[in-house]
C-alpha positions as CSV (number, residue, x, y, z in Angstrom):
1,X,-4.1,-39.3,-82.5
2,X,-4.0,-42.2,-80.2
3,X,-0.1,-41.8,-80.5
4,X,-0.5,-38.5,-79.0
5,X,-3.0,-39.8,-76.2
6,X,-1.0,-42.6,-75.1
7,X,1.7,-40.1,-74.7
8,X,-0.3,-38.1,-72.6
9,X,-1.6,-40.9,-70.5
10,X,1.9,-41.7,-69.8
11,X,2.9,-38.4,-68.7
12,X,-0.2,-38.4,-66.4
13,X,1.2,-41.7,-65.0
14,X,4.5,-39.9,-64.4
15,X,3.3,-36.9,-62.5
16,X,1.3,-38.7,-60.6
17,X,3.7,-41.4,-59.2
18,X,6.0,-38.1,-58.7
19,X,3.3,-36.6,-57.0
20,X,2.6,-39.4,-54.4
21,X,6.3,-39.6,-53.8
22,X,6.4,-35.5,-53.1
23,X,3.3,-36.5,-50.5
24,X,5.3,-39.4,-48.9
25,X,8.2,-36.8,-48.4
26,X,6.7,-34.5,-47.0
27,X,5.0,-36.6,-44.6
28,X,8.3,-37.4,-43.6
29,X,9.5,-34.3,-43.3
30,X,7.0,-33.0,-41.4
31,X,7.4,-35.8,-38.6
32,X,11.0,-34.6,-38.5
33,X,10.3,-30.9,-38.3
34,X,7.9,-31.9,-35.4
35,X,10.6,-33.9,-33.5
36,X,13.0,-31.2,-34.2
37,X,10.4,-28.2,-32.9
38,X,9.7,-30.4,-29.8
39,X,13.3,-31.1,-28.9
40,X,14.2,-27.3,-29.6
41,X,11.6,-26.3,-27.3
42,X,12.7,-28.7,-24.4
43,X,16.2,-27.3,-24.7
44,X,15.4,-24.0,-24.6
45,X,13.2,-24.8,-21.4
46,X,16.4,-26.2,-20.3
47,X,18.4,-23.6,-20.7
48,X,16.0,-20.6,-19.4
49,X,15.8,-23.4,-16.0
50,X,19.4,-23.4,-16.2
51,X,20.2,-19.8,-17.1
52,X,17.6,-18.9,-13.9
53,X,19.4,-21.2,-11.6
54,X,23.2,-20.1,-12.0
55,X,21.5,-16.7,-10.8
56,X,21.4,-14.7,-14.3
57,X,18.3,-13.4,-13.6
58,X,14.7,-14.3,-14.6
59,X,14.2,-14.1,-18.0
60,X,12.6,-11.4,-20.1
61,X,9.7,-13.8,-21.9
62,X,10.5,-11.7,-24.9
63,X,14.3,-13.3,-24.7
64,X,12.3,-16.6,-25.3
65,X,9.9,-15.5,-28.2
66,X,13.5,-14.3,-30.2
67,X,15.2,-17.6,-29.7
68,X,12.1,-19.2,-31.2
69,X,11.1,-16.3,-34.1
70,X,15.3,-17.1,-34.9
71,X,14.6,-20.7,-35.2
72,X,11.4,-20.3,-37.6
73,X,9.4,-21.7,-34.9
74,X,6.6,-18.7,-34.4
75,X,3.6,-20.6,-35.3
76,X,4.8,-23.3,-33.0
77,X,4.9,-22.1,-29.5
């Protein structure tokens, strides 16, 4: 019985260290995904200034919405 116990206590110990270092990851990648989001955003305000500039036209705002629904960004913006 205490065999089995000790086992068990171990395993505990396992999933938990494994569980803080899933938590530290995704901490990380969450500060990524939010430099990432905020970089794509700026470049696609870029490009809409740009694309306005060289006398395309003004852009449809649904033109902008796609760009960002294609990136995964829709809770985002």
């Amino acid at each position: 019985m205490i065999d089995i116990t000790q086992k068990m206590m171990k395993e505990i110990e396992i999933l938990s260290n494994n569980n803080l270092l899933l938590r530290a990851s995704n901490n990380d990648l969450e500060k990524q995904y939010d430099k990432l989001r905020e970089t794509f955003n700026e470049l696609l305000d870029v490009h809409l200034e740009m694309r306005d500039r060289f006398g395309f036209g003004e852009f449809i705002q649904d033109y902008k919405y796609d760009w960002i629904e294609k990136a995964g960004l829709t809770d985002s913006y």
